[in-house]
Structures are given as structure tokens and as C-alpha cells.
Residue frames relative to the residue before (quaternion, step in Angstrom):
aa qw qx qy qz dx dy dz
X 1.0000 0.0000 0.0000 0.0000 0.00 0.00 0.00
X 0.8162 0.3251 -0.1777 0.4434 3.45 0.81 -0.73
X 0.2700 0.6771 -0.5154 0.4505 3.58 1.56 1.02
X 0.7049 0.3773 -0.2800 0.5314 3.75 0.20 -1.13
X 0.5650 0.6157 -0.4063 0.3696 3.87 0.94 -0.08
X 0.6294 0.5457 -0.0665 0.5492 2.83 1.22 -1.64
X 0.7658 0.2449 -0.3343 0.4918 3.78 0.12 -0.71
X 0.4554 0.6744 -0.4359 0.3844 4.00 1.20 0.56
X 0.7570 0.4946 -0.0636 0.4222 2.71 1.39 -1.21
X 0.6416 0.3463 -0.3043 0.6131 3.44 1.40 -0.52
X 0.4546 0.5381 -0.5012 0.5026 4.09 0.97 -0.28
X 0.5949 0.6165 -0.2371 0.4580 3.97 0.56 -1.10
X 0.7770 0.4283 -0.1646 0.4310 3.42 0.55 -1.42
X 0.6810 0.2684 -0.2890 0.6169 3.52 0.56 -1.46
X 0.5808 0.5850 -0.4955 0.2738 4.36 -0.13 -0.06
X 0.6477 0.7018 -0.2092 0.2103 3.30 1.48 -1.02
X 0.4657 0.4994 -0.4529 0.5732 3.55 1.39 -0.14
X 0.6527 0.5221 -0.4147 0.3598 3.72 0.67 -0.73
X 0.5435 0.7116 -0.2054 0.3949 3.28 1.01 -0.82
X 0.7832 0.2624 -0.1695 0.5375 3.18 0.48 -1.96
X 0.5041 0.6210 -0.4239 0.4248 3.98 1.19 0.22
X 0.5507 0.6115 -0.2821 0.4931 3.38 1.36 -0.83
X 0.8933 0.0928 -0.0853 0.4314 3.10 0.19 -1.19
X 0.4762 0.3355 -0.6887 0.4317 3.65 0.61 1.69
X 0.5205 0.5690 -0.4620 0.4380 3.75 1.02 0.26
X 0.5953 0.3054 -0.3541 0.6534 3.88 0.97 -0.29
X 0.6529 0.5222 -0.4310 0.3396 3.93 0.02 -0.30
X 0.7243 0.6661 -0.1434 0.1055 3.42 0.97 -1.00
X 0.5956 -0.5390 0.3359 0.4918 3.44 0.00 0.14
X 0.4373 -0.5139 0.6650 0.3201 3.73 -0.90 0.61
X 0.8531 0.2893 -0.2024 0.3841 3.70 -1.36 1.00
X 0.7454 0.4060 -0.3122 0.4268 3.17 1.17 -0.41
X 0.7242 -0.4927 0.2256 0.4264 3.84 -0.89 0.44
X 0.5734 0.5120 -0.3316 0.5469 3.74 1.24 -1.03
X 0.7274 0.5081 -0.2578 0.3826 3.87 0.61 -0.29
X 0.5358 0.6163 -0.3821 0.4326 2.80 1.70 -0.46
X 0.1862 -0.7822 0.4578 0.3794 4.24 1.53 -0.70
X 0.2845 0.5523 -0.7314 0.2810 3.29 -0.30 1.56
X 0.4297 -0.7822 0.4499 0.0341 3.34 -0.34 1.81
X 0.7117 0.4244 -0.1665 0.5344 3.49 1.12 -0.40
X 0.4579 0.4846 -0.3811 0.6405 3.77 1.54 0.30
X 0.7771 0.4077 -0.2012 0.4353 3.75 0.65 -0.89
X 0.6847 0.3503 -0.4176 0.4839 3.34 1.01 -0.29
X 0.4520 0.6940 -0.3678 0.4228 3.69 1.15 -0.29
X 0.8125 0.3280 -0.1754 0.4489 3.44 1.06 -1.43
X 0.5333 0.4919 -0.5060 0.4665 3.58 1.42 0.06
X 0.5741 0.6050 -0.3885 0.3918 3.66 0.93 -1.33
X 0.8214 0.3037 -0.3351 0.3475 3.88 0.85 -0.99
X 0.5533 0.6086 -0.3554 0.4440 3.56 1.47 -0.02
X 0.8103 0.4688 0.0913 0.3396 2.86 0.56 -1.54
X 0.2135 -0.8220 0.4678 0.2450 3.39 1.46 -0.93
X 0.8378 -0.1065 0.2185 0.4889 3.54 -1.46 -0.39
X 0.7871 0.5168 -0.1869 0.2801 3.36 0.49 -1.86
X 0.5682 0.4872 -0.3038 0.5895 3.40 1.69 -0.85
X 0.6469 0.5235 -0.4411 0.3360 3.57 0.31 -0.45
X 0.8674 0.1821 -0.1125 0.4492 3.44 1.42 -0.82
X 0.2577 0.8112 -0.4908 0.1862 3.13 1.11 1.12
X 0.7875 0.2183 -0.2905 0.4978 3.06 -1.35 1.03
X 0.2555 0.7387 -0.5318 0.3261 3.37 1.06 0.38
X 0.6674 0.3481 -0.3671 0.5465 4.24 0.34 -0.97
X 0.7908 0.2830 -0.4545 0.2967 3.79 0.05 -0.03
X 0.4813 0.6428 -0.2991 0.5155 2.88 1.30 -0.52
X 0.6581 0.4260 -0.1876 0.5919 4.17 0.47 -1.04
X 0.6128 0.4696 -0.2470 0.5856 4.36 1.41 -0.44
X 0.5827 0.7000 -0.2156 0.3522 3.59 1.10 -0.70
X 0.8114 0.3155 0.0259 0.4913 2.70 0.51 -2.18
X 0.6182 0.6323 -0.2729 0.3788 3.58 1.29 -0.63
X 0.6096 0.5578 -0.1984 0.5271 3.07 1.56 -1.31
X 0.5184 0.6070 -0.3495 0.4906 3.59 1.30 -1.16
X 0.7579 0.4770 -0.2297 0.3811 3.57 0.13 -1.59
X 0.4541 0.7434 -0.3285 0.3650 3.48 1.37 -1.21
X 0.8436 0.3092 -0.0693 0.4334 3.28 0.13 -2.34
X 0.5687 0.6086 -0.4143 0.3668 3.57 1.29 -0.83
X 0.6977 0.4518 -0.2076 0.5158 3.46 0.90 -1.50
X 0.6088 0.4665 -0.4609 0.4464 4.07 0.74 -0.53
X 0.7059 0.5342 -0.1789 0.4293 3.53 1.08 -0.87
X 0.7739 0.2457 -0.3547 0.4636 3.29 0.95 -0.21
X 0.6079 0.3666 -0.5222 0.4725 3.65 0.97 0.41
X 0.2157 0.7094 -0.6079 0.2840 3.56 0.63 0.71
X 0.7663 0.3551 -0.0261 0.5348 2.36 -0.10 -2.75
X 0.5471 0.4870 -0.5694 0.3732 4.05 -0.12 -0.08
X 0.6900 0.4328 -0.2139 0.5392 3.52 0.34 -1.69
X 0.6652 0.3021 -0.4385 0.5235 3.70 0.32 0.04
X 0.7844 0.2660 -0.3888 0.4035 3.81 0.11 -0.16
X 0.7328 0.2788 -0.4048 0.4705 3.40 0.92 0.55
């Protein structure tokens, strides 16, 4: 039961630089280069500002989120399964 938990949680973790690329590409200014969404220019420029830590911010709520998500989804569907069979 607590396998699909786990692979939520590390799918969550290693995704999160992708993430925090995502959303300075939807934040950005129309016209400017980060807006343009080359995902590899933006993680480059958090990695050189920011370091490791920018690359994984928000990474514990975000890794709490999806786990908790997977939790109730998966507690809920062998519910209702084991009840209809």
C-alpha cells in the first residue's frame, strides 16, 4: 500500500525544478527571454542565482501534496473496488 505512496513522492521530488521552471515561464513578462519557455535557460538561471535550493523550492510541500493526493486517491479506490467485489 505504501509503494504507490512512495513512488508519488519521489515522482514529486525529482519533477520539481521542472515545476519551479514552469511557473517563472507563466510568471514572466511578455517580451522578455524567460517568457520566451526555453526550460533549460531558466533552470540554468535559477541554478546560477539561486543554487541547488532555488532549483528545489517548495519541493516539501509540493512532495506533502501529491503524496497525500495519491494516499486518499489510492485509499479510495480500493475502497470502492473491495466493496464492489
Amino acid at each position: 500500500m505504501f509503494y504507490p505512496l512512495s513512488a508519488g513522492a519521489v515522482a514529486a521530488l525529482v519533477t520539481t525544478p521542472l515545476d519551479v521552471a514552469k511557473t517563472r515561464i507563466m510568471l514572466a513578462k511578455a517580451g522578455t527571454s524567460t517568457a520566451r519557455g526555453n526550460i533549460l535557460s531558466v533552470l540554468l538561471h535559477v541554478w546560477k542565482n539561486k543554487g541547488l535550493m532555488g532549483l528545489f523550492s517548495g519541493s516539501i510541500p509540493r512532495v506533502m501534496s501529491i503524496s497525500l493526493g495519491g494516499f486518499i486517491f489510492l485509499g479510495a479506490y480500493e475502497q470502492v473496488r473491495s466493496t464492489l467485489l
